[in-house]
C-alpha positions in Angstrom: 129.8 81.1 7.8 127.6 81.5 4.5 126.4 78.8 3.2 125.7 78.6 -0.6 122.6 78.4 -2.0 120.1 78.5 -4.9 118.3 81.1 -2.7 121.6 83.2 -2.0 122.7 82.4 -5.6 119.4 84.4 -7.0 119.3 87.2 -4.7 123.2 87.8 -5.2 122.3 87.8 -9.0 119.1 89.6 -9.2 120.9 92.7 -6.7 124.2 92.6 -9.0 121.9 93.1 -11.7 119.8 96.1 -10.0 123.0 97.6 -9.3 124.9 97.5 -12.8 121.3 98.9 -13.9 121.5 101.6 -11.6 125.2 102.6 -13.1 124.1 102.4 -16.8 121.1 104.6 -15.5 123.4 107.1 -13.8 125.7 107.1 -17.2 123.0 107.6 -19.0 120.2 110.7 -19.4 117.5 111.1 -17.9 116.7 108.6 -14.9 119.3 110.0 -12.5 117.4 109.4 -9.3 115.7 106.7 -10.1 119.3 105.6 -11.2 120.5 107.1 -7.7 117.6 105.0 -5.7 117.8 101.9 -7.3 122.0 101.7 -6.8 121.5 102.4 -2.9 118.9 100.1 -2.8 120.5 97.6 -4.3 123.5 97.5 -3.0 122.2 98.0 0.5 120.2 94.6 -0.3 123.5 92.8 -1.4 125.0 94.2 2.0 122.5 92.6 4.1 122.2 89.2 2.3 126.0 88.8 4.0 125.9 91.6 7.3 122.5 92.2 9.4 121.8 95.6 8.5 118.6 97.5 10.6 115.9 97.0 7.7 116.8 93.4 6.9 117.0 91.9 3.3 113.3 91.3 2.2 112.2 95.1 3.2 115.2 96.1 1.6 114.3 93.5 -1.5 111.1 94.8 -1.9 112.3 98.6 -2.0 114.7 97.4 -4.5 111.8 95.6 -6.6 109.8 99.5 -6.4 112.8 101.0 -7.7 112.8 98.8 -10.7 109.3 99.0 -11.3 109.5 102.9 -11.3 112.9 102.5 -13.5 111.0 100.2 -15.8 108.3 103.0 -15.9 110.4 105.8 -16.9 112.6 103.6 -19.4 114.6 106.5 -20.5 117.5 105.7 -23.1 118.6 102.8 -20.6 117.4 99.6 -22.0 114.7 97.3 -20.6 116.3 93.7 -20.8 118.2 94.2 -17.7 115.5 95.7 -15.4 113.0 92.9 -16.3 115.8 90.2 -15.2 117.0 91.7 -12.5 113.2 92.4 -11.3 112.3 89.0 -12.1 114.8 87.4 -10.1 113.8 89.7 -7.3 110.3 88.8 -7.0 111.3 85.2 -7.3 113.5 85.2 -4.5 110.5 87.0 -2.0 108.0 84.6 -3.2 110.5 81.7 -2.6 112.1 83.2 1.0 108.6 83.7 2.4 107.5 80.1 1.4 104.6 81.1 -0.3 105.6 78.4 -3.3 107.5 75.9 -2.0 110.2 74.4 -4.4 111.6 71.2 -2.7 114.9 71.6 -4.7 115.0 75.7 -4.0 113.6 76.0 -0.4 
């Protein structure tokens, strides 16, 4: 049974977002394996957020979060604005599921 949550409610955003970016990357030129990287990674992380997979979600989060910061690098023609969320959203969600800022409302 999954149980809904702010937690599950920003990771299932911030990976949705990694993987549209990936797409528009892969549509686009230039980027393609960064493109490639970031959609596998991404949706691999939105797999395991609902079915254990081997790596588990915050090693695959954080190889997700690389991918965007490599993608964000080498901007090509894709624009920024959804990188920057979806990385943002990312990096919330490891600081919030490792507890390293505890949010009464969030964690």
């Amino acid at each position: 049974m999954i149980t809904l949550s702010w937690l599950l409610l920003i990771a299932l955003v911030g990976g949705i977002l990694a993987v549209v970016d990936g797409i528009l990357r892969l549509r686009g030129k230039g980027g393609t394996v960064v493109g490639i990287i970031e959609l596998v990674a991404g949706g691999l992380f939105l797999i395991s957020l609902f079915v254990p997979i081997a790596f588990g979600s915050l090693v695959l989060a954080v190889v997700t979060v690389i991918a965007l910061i490599i993608a964000l690098v080498l901007r090509g023609k894709s624009g920024i604005a959804l990188t920057i969320v979806s990385l943002v959203l990312l990096v919330v969600w490891i600081v919030l599921i490792n507890h390293w800022l505890i949010i009464p409302v969030l964690n």
